[in-house]
C-alpha positions as CSV (number, residue, x, y, z in Angstrom):
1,X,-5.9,-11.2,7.7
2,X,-5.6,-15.6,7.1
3,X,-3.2,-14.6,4.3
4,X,-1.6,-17.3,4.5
5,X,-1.8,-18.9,1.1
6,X,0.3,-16.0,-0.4
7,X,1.7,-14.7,2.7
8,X,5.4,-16.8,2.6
9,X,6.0,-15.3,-1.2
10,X,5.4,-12.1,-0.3
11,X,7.6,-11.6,2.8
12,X,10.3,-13.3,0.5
13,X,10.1,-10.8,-2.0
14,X,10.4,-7.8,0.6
15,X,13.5,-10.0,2.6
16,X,15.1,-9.9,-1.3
17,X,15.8,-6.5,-1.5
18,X,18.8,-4.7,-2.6
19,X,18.0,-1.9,-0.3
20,X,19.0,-3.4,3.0
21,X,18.0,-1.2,6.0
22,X,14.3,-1.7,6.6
23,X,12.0,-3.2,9.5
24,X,9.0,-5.4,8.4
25,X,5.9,-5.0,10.4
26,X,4.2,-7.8,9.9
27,X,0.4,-7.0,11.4
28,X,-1.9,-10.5,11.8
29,X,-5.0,-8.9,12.5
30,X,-6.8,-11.6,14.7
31,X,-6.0,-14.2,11.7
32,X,-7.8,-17.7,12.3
33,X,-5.5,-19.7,9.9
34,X,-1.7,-20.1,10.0
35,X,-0.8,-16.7,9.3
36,X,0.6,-16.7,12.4
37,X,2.5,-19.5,12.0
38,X,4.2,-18.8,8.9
39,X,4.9,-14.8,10.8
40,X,7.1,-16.5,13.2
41,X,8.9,-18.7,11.1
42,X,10.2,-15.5,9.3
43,X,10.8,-13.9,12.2
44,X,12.8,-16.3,14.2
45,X,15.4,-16.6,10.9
46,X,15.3,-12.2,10.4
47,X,15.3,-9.5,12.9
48,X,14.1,-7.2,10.7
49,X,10.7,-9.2,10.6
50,X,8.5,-7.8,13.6
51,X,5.3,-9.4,14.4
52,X,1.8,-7.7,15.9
53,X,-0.8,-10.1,16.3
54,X,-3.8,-9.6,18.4
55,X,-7.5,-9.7,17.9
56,X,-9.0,-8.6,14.4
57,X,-10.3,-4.7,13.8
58,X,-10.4,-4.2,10.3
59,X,-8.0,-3.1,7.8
60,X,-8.0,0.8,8.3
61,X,-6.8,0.5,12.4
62,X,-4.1,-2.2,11.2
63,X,-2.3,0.5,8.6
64,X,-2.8,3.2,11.3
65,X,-1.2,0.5,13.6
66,X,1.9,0.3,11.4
67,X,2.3,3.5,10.8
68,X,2.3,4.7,14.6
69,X,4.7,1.7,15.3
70,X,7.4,2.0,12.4
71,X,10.4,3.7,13.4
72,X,11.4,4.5,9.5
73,X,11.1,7.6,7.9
74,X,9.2,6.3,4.9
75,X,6.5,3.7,4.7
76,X,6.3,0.9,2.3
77,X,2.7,-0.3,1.2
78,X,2.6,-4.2,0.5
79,X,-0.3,-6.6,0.8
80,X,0.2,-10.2,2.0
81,X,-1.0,-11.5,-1.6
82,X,1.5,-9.3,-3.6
83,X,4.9,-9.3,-4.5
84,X,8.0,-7.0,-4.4
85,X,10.7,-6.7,-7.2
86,X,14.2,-6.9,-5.9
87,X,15.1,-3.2,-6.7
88,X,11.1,-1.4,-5.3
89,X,12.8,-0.1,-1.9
90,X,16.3,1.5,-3.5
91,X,14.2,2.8,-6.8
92,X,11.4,4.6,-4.5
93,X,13.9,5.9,-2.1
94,X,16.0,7.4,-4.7
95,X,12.9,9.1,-6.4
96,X,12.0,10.7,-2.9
97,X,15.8,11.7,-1.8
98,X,15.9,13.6,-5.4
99,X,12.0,14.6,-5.2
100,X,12.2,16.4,-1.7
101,X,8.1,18.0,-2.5
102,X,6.6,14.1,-3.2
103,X,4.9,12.7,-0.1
104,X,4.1,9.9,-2.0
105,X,5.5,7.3,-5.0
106,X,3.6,4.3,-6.5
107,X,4.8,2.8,-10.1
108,X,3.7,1.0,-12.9
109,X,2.6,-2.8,-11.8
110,X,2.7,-6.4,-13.7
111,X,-0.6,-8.1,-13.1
112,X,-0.1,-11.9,-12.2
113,X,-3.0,-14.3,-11.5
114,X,-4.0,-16.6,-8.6
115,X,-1.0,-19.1,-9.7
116,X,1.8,-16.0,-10.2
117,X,1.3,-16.2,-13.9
118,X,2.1,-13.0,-15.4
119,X,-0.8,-11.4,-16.8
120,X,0.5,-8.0,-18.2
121,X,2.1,-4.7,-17.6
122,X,-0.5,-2.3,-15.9
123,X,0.7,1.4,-17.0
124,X,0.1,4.3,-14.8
125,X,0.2,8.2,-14.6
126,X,3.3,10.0,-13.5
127,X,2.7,13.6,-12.9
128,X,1.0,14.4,-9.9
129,X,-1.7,17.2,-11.4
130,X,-3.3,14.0,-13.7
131,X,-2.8,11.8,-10.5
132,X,-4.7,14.5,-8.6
133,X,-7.4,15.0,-11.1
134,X,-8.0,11.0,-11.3
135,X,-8.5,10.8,-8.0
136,X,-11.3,13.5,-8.0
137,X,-12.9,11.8,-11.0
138,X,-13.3,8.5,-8.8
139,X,-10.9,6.3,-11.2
140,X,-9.3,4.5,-8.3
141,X,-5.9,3.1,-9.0
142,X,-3.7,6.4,-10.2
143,X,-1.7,5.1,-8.0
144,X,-1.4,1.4,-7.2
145,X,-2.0,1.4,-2.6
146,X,0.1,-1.7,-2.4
147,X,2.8,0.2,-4.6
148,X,3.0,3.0,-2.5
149,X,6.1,4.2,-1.2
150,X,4.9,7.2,1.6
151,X,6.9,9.4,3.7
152,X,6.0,8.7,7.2
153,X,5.6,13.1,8.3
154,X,2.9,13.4,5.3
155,X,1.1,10.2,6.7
156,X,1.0,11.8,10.7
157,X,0.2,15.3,9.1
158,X,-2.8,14.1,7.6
159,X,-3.9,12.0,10.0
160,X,-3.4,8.3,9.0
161,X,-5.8,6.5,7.3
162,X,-10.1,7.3,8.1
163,X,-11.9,4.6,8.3
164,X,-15.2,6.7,7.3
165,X,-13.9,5.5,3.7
166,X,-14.0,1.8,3.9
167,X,-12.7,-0.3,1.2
168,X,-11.6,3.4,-0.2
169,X,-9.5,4.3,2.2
170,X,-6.4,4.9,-0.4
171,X,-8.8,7.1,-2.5
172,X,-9.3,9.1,0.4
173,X,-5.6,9.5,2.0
174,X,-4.1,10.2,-1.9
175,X,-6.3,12.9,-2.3
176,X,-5.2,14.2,1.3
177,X,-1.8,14.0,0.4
178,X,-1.7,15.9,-2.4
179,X,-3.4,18.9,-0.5
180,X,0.5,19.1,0.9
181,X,2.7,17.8,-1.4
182,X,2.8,16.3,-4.4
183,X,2.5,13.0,-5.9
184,X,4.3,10.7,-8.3
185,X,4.6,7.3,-10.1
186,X,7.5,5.8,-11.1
187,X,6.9,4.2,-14.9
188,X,8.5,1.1,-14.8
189,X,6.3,-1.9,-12.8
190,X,8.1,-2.5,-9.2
191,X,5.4,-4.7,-7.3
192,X,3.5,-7.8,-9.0
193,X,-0.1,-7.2,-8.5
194,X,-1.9,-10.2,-7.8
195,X,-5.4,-10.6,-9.1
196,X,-8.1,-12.7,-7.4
197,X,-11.9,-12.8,-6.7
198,X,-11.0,-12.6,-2.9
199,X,-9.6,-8.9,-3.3
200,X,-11.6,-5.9,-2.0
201,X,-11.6,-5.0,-6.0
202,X,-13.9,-7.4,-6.6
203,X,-15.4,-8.8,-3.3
204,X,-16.7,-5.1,-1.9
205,X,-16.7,-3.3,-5.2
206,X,-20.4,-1.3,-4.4
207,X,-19.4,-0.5,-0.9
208,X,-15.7,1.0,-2.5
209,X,-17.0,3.0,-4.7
210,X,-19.7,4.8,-2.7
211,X,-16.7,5.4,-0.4
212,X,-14.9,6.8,-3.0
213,X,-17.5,9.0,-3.6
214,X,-17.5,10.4,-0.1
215,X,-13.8,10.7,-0.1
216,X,-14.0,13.1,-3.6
217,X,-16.9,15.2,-2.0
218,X,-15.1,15.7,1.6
219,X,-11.9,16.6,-0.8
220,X,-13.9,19.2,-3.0
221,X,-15.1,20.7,0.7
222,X,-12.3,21.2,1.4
223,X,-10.1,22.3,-0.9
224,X,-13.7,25.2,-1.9
């Protein structure tokens, strides 16, 4: 939604690949700047690059949108302000082919700033029992959303994402996932993380962690 000042960068990044055979949803969700704009320009020069555009309702019905629509069998995360190394897709896939129990693979991240200016390497967890358990602790983040690689059967199992957990809506499907499989990180960073005072980080940071909240109590429920 009017991501349009990062938006060009991004789809660059994912276009750059080494891993070749992917589809690119792109989902405008009722933008009012040129999002649009720069979404067909992409898409008249790559086939792969499919747009859905149509009148905004919220973040949590887009990523269901794009997961009922994608015809792959494993879902990429990425955010319009973010950016892909060249080798994410290939390294992911390779951890899930040899990882057949993981549902789900983030990795490490390098922080960049408004500008792109690297900030620093962001570490992260790799085994899936001290993912698990920082996720029921409320430290969001065990796994990076937007570095997320997802296999598409774990995301329809569980439902999608619920939109009962606004603005923690990755707390909530993690914690899900790892009721049925198991999760993972891969330790070196694959996705630059972009930090600015526009991202639901900072901008809803109250109303994400009350979610949170919720999200850890409905887990406890029900896993007794």
């Amino acid at each position: 939604y009017n991501g349009e000042k990062y938006l060009a960068e991004c789809i660059a990044s994912i276009l750059n690949q080494t891993f070749r055979n992917f589809e690119i949803l792109m989902l405008d969700d009722g933008s009012t700047d040129n999002t649009l704009e720069i979404l067909k320009k992409f898409s008249s020069m790559d086939s792969r690059c499919k747009i859905f555009s149509r009148e905004n309702k919220g973040l949590v019905y887009t990523l269901n949108e794009g997961i009922e629509q994608s015809k792959g069998s494993i879902i990429f995360r990425m955010d319009a302000d973010d950016i892909c190394k060249p080798e994410r897709f290939s390294k992911q896939i390779k951890y899930l082919a040899e990882h057949p129990e993981c549902v789900a693979v983030g990795s490490a991240i390098t922080l960049i700033d408004p500008e792109g200016w690297e900030i620093m390497d962001f570490p992260v967890i790799l085994e899936n029992a001290a993912i698990d358990q920082c996720h029921l602790q409320g430290k969001g983040g065990a796994i990076a959303h937007p570095s997320a690689a997802i296999k598409k059967e774990a995301l329809t199992q569980i439902g999608g994402y619920d939109d009962a957990y606004k603005h923690a809506e990755d707390v909530d499907l993690f914690l899900k996932l790892a009721e049925i499989g198991t999760l993972a990180n891969i330790k070196e960073p694959l996705i630059f993380y972009r930090q600015h005072m526009e991202s639901i980080g900072y901008s809803k940071r109250s109303e994400q962690i009350l979610s949170a909240q919720k999200a850890i109590s409905a887990a406890c429920t029900r896993r007794g």
